[in-house]
N, C-alpha and C positions, 0 to 999 in steps of 0.2 A: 638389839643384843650388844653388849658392854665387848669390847674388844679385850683380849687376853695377853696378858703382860708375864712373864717367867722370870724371877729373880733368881739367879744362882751365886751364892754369898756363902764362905765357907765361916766367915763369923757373923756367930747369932744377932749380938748386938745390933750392928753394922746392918743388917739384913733384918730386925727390925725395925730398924728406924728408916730403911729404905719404904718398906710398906708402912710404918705410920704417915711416909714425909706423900704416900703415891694414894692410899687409902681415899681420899673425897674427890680423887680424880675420875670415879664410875669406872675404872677398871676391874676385871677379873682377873684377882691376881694371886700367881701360886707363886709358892718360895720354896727353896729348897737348896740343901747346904754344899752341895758340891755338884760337880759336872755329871755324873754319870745318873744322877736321880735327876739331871734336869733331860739329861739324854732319853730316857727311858718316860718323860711325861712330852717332847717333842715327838716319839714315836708314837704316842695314843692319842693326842690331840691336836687342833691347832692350836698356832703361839701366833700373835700379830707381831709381838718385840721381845727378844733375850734381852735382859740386861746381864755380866756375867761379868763377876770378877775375875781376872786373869790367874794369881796367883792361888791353886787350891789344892788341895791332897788328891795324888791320883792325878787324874785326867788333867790338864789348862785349862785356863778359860782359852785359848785362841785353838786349841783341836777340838775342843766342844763347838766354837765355832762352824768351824770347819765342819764336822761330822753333821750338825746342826742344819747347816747350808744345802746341805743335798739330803738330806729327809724333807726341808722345807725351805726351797728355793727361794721363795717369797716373803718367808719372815724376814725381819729387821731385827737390828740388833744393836745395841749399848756395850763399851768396853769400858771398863772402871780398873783401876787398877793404884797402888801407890808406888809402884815401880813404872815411873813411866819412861821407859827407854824409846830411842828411835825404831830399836829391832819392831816392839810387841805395838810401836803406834802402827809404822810400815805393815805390819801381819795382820792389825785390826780393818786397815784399809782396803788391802789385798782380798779379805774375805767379806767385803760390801758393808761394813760395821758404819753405821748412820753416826755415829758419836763416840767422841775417846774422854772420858771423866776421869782427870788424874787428880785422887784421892791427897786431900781433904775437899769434899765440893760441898757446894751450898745447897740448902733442901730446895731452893730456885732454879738450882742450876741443872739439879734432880728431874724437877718438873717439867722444866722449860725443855731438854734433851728429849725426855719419853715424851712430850705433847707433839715434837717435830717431826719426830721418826713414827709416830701413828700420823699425823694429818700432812706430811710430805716425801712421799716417795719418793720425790724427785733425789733426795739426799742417799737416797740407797744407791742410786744409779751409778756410781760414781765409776770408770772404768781403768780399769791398772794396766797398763803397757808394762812399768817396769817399776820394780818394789824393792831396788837398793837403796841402803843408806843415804848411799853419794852421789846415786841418780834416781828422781822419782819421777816418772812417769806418767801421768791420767788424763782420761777426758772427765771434765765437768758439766752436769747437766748445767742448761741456763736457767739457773736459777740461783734469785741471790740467796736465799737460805744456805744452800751450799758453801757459799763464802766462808763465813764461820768457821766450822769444821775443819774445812781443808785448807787455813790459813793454820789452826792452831795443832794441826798435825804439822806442817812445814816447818813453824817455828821451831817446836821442839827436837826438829833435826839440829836446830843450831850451835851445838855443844860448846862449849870451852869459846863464848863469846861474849863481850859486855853487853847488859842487861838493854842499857840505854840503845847499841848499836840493833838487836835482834828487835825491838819492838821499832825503828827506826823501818828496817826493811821489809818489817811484819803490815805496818801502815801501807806503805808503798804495795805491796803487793794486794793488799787488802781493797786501793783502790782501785788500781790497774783490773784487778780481776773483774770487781762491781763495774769496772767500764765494758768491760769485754762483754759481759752477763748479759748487761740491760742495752748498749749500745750494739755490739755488733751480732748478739744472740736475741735481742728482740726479746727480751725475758721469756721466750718460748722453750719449754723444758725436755724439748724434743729434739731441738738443735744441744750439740757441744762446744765446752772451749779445749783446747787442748793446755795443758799445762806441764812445763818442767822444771825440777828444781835438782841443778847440779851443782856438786861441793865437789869445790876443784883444792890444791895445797893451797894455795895464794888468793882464792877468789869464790864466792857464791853466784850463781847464776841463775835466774829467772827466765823463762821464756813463757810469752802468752800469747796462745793465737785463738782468733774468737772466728765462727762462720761467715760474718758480716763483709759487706764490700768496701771497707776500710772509709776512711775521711780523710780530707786535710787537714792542713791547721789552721786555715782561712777560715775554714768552714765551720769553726766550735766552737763556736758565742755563748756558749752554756761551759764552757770550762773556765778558769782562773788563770789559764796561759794566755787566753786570749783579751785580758780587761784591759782596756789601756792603762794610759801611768795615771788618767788623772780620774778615772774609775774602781777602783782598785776591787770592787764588789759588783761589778755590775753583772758576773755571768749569777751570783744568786736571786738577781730580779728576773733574767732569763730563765733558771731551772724552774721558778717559781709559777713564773709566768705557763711553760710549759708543764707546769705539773711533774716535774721530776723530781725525785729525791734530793736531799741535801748533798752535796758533794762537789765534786768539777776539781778537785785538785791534785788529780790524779798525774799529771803531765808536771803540772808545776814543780809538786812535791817532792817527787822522781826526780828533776834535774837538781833540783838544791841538794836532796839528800842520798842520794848513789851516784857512782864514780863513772858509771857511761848508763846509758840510754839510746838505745837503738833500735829505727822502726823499717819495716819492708817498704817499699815501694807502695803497697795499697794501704797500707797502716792499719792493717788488718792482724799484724804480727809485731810484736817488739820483742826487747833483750833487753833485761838491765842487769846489771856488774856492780857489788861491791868487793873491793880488794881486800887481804888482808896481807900485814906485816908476818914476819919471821913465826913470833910468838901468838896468831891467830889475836891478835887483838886489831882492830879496825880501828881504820881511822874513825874521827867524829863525823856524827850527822848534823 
């Protein structure tokens, strides 16, 4: 039986070409132009995934959400929007939203969102302690799909900061997390990582704490910190060797391009810092 897909699009257009772009993907999928006819076909039947415009006559899309979430706890759901502020990413996330599409998106980018949030649950899981702006909150399942998502909600908190600087500490965080995930969660999607991202006047702040029983830095021969000088590549014969994913530069990275980097005692836990100036401009990475 074809899993059932709900487009709620208050423009036709738009909401065509989401079902022509979703159509050869074997879904059942019903459309409809606003929140309250998508509300009233969640009360008659199952939905595997809402996708649902935010902006819509009547009702939001983020209280259709919401109203949505306790008719059917289980469903998944897509937030698309061309307004894409930090408030309505924060509210997509708060309400277990697998995915945030800030409009103009790509008919791949279309597919590849709804293929994730049907074949991985793990991306719903995601759990909100705290859903301010200027402090956000979560546990992440271990899993790296999750990364994605919850990097590119992060970033777009980054307001009023150079382009080059936010995709600088977008990387960094990007790897740190894929460390925590695979490294000290064991990519088992049962364990969490906890994660926070605090915007202070002067400074952005990361915090990553993964399950695991931490490392040293003796001990990661499969990272890019640890190559010698006259190695300079040798932890990707190591990842390789051990069948791990492309990566290890996550330590490295971190020290070149943020202003501190700070681990616990089990290294189980870090802190990274970049500062900013008067006028919210950063320094260079």
């Amino acid at each position: 039986m074809s899993n059932t897909l709900l487009i709620a699009e208050d423009a036709e257009l738009s909401r065509k070409l989401f079902c022509q772009a979703l159509a050869n993907e074997g879904y059942n999928i019903i459309d409809v132009g606003d929140a309250a006819a998508a509300l009233e076909v969640i009360k008659s039947e199952t939905v595997d995934v809402l996708l649902t415009d935010i902006v819509m006559p009547g009702m939001d899309g983020i209280e259709l959400l919401t109203k949505a979430k306790n008719l059917q706890p289980g469903m998944r759901a897509i937030v698309m929007t061309a307004q894409s502020t930090p408030e309505a990413r924060v509210a997509a996330l708060r309400n277990k939203a697998c995915n945030f599409l800030a409009k103009p998106f790509s008919v791949e980018e279309l597919q590849n969102a709804v293929r994730a949030a049907m074949e991985r649950a793990a991306l719903c899981q995601i759990e909100v302690i705290s859903a301010k702006p200027d402090w956000v909150e979560i546990r992440v399942p271990c899993d790296l799909a999750a990364v994605e998502p919850i990097q590119k909600l992060l970033t777009e908190l980054h307001v009023n900061i150079p382009n080059e600087t936010r995709e600088c500490i977008a990387s960094v965080f990007r790897e740190m997390l894929n460390n925590a995930i695979e490294h000290g969660g064991g990519l088992d999607p049962t364990k969490q990582v906890e994660v926070k991202y605090i915007k202070l006047k002067r400074a952005i702040l990361y915090s990553i704490k993964d399950p695991g029983e931490g490392f040293s830095l003796e001990s990661v021969e499969h990272a890019a910190v640890a190559n010698p000088a006259d190695e300079p590549l040798r932890h990707m014969r190591v990842r390789q060797q051990k069948g791990m994913r492309p990566g290890g530069y996550g330590i490295l990275l971190a020290s070149q391009a943020i202003d501190e980097l700070l681990y616990n005692e089990k290294h189980n836990e870090l802190v990274f810092v970049k500062y900013l100036d008067e006028d919210q401009e950063q320094k260079s990475c």
